[in-house]
VEXSE-308305 format. One record per residue (C-alpha): residue number from 1; residue in three letters; z, x, y. Coordinates in steps of 0.02 Angstrom, whole numbers, always signed. Layout:
! residues N
PT,NUM,ALA,Z,X,Y
...
! end
This chain:
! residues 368
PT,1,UNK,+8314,+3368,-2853
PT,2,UNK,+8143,+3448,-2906
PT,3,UNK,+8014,+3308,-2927
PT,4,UNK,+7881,+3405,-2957
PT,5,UNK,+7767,+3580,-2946
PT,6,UNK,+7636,+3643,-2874
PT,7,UNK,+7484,+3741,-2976
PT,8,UNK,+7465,+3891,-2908
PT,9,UNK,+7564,+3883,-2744
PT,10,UNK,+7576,+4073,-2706
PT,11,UNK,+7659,+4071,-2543
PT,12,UNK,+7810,+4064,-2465
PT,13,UNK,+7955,+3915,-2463
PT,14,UNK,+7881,+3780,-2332
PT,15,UNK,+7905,+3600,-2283
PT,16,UNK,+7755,+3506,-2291
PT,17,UNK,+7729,+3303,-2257
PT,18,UNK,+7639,+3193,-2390
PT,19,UNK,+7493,+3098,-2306
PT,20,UNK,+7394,+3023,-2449
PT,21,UNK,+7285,+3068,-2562
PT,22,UNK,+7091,+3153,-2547
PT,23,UNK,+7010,+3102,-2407
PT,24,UNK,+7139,+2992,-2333
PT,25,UNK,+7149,+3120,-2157
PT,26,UNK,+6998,+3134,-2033
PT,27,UNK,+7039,+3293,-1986
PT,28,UNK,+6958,+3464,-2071
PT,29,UNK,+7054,+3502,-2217
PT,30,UNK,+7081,+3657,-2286
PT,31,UNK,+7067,+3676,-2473
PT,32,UNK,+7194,+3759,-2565
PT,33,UNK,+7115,+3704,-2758
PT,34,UNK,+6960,+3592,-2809
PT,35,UNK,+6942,+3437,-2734
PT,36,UNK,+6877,+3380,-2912
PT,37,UNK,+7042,+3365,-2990
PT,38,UNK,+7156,+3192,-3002
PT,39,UNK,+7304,+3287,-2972
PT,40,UNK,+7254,+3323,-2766
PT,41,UNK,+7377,+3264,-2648
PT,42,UNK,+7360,+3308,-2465
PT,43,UNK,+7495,+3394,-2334
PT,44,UNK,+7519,+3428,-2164
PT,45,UNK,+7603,+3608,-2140
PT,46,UNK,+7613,+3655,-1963
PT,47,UNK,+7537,+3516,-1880
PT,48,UNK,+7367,+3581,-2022
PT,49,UNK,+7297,+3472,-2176
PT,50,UNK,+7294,+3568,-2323
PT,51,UNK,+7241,+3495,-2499
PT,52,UNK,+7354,+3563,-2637
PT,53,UNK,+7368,+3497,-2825
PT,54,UNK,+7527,+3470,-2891
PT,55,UNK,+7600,+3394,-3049
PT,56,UNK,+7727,+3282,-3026
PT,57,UNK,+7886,+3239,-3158
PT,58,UNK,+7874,+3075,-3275
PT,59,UNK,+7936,+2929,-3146
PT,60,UNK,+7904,+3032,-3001
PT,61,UNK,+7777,+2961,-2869
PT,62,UNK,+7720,+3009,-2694
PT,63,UNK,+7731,+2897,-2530
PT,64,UNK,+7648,+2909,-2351
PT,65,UNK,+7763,+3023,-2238
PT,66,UNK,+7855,+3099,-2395
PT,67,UNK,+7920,+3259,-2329
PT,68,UNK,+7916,+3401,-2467
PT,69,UNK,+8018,+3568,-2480
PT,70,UNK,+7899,+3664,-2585
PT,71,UNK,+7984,+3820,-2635
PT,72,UNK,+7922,+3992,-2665
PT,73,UNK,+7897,+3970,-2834
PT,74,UNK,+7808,+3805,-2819
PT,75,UNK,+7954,+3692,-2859
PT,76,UNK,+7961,+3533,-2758
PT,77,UNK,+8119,+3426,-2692
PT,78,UNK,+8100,+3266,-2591
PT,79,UNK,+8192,+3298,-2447
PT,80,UNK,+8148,+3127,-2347
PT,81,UNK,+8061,+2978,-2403
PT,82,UNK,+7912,+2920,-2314
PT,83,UNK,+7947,+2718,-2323
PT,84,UNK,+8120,+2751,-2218
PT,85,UNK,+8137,+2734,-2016
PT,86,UNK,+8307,+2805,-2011
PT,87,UNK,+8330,+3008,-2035
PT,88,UNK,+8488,+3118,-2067
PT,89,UNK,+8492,+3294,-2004
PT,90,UNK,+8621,+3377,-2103
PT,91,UNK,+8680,+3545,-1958
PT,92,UNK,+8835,+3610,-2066
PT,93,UNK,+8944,+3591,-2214
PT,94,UNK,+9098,+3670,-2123
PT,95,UNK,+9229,+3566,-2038
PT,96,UNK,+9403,+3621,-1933
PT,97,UNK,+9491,+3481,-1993
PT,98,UNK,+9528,+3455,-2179
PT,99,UNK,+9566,+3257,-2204
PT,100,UNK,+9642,+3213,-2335
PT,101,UNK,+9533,+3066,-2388
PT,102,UNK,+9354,+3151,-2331
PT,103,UNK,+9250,+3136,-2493
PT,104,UNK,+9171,+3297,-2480
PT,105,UNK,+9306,+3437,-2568
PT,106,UNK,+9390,+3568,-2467
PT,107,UNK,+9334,+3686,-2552
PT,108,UNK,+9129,+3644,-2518
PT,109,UNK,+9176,+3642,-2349
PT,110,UNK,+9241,+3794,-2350
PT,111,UNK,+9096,+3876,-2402
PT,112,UNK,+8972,+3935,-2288
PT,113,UNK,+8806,+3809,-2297
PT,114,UNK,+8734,+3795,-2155
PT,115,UNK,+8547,+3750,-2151
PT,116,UNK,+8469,+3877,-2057
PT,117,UNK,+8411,+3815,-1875
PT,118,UNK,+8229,+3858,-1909
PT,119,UNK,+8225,+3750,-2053
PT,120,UNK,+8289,+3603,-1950
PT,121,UNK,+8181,+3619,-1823
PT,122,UNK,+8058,+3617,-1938
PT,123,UNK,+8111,+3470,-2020
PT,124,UNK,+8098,+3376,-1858
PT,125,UNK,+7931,+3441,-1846
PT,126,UNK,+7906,+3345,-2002
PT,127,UNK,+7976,+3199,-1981
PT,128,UNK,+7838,+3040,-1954
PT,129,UNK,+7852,+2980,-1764
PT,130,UNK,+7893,+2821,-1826
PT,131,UNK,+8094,+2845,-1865
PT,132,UNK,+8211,+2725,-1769
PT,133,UNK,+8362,+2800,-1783
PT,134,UNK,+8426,+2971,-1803
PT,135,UNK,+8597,+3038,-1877
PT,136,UNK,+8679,+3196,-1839
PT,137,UNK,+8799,+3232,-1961
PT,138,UNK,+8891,+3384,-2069
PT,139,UNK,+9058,+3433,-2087
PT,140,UNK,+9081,+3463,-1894
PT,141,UNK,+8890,+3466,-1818
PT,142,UNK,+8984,+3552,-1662
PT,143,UNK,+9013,+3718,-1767
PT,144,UNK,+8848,+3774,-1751
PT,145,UNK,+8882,+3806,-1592
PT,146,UNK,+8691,+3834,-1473
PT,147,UNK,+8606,+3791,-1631
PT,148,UNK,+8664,+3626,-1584
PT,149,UNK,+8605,+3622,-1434
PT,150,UNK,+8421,+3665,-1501
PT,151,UNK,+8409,+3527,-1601
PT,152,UNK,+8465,+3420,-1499
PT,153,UNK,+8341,+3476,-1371
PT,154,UNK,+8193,+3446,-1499
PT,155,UNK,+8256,+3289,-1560
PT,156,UNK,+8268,+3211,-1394
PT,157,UNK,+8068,+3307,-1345
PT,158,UNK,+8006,+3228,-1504
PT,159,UNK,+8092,+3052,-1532
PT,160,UNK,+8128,+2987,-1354
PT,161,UNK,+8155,+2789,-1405
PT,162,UNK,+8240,+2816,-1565
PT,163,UNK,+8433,+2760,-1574
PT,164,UNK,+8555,+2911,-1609
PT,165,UNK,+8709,+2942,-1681
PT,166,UNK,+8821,+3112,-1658
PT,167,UNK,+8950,+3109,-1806
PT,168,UNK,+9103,+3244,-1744
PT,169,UNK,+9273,+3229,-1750
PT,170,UNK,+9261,+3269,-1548
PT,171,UNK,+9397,+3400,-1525
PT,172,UNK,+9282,+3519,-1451
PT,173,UNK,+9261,+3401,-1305
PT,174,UNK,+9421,+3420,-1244
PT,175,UNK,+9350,+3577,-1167
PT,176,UNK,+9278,+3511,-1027
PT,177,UNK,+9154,+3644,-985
PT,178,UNK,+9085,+3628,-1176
PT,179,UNK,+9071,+3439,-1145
PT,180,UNK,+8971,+3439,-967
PT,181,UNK,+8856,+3573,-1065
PT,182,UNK,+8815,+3472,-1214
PT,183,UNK,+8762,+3327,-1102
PT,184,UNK,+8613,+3439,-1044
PT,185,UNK,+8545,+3411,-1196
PT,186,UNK,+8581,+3246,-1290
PT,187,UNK,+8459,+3128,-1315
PT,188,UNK,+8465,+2960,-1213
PT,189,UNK,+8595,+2835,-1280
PT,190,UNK,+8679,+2951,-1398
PT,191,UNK,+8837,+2891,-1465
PT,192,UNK,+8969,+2974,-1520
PT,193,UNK,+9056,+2926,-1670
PT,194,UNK,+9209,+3001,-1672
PT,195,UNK,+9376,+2946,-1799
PT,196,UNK,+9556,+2922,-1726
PT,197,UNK,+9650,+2898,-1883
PT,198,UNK,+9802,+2838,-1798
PT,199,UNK,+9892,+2818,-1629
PT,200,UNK,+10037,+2899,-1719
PT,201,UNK,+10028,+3074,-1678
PT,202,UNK,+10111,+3140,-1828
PT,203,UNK,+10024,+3039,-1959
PT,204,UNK,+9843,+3084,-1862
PT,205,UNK,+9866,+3262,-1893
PT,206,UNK,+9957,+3245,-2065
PT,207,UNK,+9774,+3146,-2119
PT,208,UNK,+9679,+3288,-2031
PT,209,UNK,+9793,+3439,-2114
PT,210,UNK,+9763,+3513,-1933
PT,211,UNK,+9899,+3538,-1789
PT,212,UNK,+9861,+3469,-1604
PT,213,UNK,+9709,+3378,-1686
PT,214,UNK,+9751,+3207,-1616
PT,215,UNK,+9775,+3312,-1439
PT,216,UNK,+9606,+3370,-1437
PT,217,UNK,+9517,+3236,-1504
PT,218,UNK,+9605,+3100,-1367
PT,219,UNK,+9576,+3250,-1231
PT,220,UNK,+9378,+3254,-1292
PT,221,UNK,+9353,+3076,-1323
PT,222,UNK,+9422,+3044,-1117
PT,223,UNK,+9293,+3173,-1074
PT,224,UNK,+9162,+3082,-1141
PT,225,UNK,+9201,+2908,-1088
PT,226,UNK,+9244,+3007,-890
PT,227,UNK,+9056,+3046,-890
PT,228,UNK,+9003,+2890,-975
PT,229,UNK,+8956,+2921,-1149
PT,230,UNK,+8934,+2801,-1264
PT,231,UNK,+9096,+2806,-1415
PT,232,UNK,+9095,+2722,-1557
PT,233,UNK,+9302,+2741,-1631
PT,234,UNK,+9294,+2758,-1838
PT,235,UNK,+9470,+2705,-1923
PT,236,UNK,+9477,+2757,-2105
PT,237,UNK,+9565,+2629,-2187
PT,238,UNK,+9698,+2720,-2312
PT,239,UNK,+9878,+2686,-2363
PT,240,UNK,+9943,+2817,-2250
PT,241,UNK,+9869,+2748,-2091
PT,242,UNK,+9849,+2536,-2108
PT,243,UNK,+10025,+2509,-2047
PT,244,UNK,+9974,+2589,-1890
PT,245,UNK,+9816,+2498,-1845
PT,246,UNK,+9880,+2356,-1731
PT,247,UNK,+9952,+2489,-1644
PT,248,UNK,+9804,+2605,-1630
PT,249,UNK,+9704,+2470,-1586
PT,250,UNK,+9806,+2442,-1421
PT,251,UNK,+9812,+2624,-1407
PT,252,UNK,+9623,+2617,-1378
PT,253,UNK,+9599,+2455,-1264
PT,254,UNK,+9741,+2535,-1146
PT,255,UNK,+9671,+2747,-1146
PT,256,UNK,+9487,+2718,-1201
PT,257,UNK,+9421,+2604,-1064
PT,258,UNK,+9232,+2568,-1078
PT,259,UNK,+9219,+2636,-1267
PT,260,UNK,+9086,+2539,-1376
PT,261,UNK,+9133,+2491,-1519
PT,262,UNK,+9278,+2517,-1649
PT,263,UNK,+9220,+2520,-1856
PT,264,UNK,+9360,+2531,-2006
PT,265,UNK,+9306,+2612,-2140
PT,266,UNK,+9332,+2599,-2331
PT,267,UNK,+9347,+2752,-2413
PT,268,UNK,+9207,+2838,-2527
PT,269,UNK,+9320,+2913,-2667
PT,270,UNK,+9258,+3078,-2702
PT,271,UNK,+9295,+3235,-2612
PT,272,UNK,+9479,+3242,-2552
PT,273,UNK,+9500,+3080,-2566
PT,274,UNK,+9490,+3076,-2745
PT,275,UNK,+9627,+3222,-2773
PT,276,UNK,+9746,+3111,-2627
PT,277,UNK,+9715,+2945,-2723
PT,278,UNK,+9882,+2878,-2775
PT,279,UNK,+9934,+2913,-2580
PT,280,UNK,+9773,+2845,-2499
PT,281,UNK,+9710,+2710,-2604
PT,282,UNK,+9741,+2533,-2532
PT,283,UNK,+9611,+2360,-2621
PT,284,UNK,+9510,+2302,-2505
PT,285,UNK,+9576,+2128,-2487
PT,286,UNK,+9783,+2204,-2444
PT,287,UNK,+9677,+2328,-2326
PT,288,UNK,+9580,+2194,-2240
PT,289,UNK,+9744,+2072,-2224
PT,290,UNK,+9831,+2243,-2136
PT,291,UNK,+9700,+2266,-2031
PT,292,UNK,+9658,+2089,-1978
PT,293,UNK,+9780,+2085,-1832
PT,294,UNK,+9696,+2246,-1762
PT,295,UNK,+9518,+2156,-1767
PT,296,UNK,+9585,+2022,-1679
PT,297,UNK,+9656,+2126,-1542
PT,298,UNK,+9490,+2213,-1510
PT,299,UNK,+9392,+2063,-1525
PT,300,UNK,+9492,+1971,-1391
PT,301,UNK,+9510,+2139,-1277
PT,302,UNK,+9317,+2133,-1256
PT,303,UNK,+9278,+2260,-1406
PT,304,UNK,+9130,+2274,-1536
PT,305,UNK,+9205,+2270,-1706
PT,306,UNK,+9125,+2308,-1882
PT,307,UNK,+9171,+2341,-2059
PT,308,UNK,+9097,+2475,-2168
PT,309,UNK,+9100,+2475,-2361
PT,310,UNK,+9203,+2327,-2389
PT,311,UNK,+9150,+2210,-2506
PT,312,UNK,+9125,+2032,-2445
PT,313,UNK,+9250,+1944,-2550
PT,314,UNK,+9409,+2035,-2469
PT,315,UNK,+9369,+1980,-2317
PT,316,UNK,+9401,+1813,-2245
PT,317,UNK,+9260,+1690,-2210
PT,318,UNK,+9273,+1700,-2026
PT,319,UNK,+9255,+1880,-2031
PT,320,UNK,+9124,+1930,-2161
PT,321,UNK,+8978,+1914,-2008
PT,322,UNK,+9054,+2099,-1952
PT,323,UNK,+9071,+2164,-2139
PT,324,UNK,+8893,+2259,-2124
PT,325,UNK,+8788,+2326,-2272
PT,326,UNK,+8834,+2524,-2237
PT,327,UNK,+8827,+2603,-2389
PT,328,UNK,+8655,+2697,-2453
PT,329,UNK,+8554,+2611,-2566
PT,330,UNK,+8562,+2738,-2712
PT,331,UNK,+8768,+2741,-2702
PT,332,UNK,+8775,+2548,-2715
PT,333,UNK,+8853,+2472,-2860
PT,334,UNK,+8935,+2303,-2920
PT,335,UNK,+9061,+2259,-3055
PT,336,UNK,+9010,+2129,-3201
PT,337,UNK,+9090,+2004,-3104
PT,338,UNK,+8983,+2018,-2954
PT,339,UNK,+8855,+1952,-3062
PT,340,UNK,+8862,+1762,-3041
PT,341,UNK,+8933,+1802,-2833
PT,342,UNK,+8846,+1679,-2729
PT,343,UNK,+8819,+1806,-2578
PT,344,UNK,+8801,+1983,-2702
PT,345,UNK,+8607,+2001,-2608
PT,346,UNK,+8701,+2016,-2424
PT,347,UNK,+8872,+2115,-2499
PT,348,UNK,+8854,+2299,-2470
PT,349,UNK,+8944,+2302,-2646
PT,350,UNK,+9050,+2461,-2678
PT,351,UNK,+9013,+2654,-2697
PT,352,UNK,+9001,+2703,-2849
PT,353,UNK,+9123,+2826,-2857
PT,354,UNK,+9258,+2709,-2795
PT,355,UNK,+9201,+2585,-2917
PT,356,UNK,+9209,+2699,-3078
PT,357,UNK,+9362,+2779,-3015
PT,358,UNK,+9474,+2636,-2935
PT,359,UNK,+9411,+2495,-3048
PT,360,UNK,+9442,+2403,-2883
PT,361,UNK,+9482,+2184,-2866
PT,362,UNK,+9345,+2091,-2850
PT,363,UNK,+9360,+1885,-2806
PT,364,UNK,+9183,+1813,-2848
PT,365,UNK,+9119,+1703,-2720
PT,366,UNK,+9045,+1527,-2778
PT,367,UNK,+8917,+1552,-2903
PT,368,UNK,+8727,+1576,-2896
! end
């Protein structure tokens, strides 16, 4: 979204991190425009302080570490926010599965938008030396093929104590030779988050509308774990896969020995899963119920277990410690009941799509 422009930019599309206004730097800056106007802000581009003056939209406002994509024709978008110590690094739209409840639409993904590998580098350039944690995400991150392997590689130069998280569906791992490759260039304590969407063959690859899916994702995902990576499992919670999840859950305590963790997921309705929604959609609370037996299983087998984007009140007391907050701030929303909920502050509420389009239950808890 543009936010802004800059007066008389006259060069060519750069990313360039906010750090304050006139003399807020030390170092020599070089002036682009007057230093006598209000409307000076000051930028690093290329590790150099320039002073620029830009006029920003009504509403719009500059923070410390902003990171700006200032466009040929002056044009500004905020591509990061300065006041946030976790960082996405978006590799590829494009994805060689197709599931049927991924809320991005097939036909995005099908499209050819990849951000070009200079530009991500650059990016992490950018980026303040403060972030904690670092997500890898797309479509399928993997499909970039050595680009991958580049970022990687400056990620893990520039951040070396930040936590990291490699979102792939991890069927390229059941080449071996790809897998022992990679390695060389992960950062320390990567994990892998990678979805098994049931232990049922059939109904795995009828979710991921690709053949020998489940193969190669169980084939990668032993890989990993031989050479000791960290695996987080992800099970998207849908009516097409909850009758299976006691199943898959002992599935991955008897196959997966020494994986991390194991999250279900509520769906974000947009995408795919929007067009699938009279097969997929399940409430929260029958989900949870389904599910319950699964968690348990885990849980006493010696596995980390977590919920993401279910609402506190469909889930039992004794569970809502591992329903986390997971959704991004600027998709939350409640429902007019939520109002008088006596824990709405610690729910991670719904997203909004699946809020205006499921009109989901909601069970108020206490009052206020």
């Amino acid at each position: 979204m543009i936010i802004g422009k800059v007066i008389n930019w006259g060069f060519s599309e750069v990313l360039a991190r906010y750090v304050g206004r006139e003399n807020d730097i030390s170092q020599e800056i070089t002036p682009m425009v007057s230093l006598l106007d209000k409307d000076i802000y000051n930028i690093w581009i290329n590790k150099k302080a320039y002073t620029i003056k830009i006029w920003l939209n009504e509403g719009e406002q500059l923070e410390d570490n902003d990171i700006l994509n200032i466009r040929e024709n002056g044009n500004i978008e905020k591509v990061f926010s300065g006041c946030e110590r976790e960082a996405d690094i978006f590799v590829t739209n494009q994805c060689n599965s197709n599931c049927i409840m991924c809320p991005v639409a097939a036909t995005v993904r099908k499209k050819e938008n990849r951000e070009k590998t200079e530009w991500i580098l650059n990016y992490i350039e950018a980026l303040p030396d403060n972030i904690e944690y670092i997500n890898i995400t797309g479509g399928e991150p993997t499909l970039a093929g050595e680009d991958l392997f580049k970022i990687l590689e400056s990620l893990k130069n520039k951040f070396q104590y930040a936590g990291y998280q490699l979102l792939t569906n991890g069927r390229i791992f059941s080449d071996i030779n790809y897998t022992e490759n990679i390695l060389n260039y992960i950062p320390y304590g990567l994990r892998f988050a990678i979805p098994v969407h049931s232990a049922n063959v059939e109904i795995h690859d009828k979710i991921t509308q690709a053949p020998k899916s489940f193969i190669q994702t169980d084939h990668g995902i032993r890989n990993l774990l031989k050479y000791r990576q960290k695996i987080e499992i992800r099970f998207v919670v849908s009516k097409r896969n909850v009758n299976t999840a006691l199943d898959t859950a002992k599935y991955i305590v008897k196959n997966y020995k020494g994986v991390f963790c194991v999250n279900f997921i509520g769906m974000e309705m947009m995408g795919n899963a929007a067009v699938n929604r009279k097969d997929l959609w399940i409430d929260y609370k029958d989900a949870f119920i389904k599910i319950k037996r699964a968690i348990d299983y885990l849980i006493l087998n010696g596995i980390d277990v977590q919920l993401y984007n279910f609402p506190l009140c469909a889930v039992e007391p004794g569970y809502r410690p591992i329903a986390v907050k997971s959704i991004t701030d600027y998709k939350i929303r409640f429902k007019k009941e939520c109002t008088q909920c006596a824990v709405r502050k610690i729910c991670g509420g719904f997203f909004w799509s699946t809020r205006n389009l499921m009109d989901p239950d909601v069970y108020p808890i206490g009052e206020q």
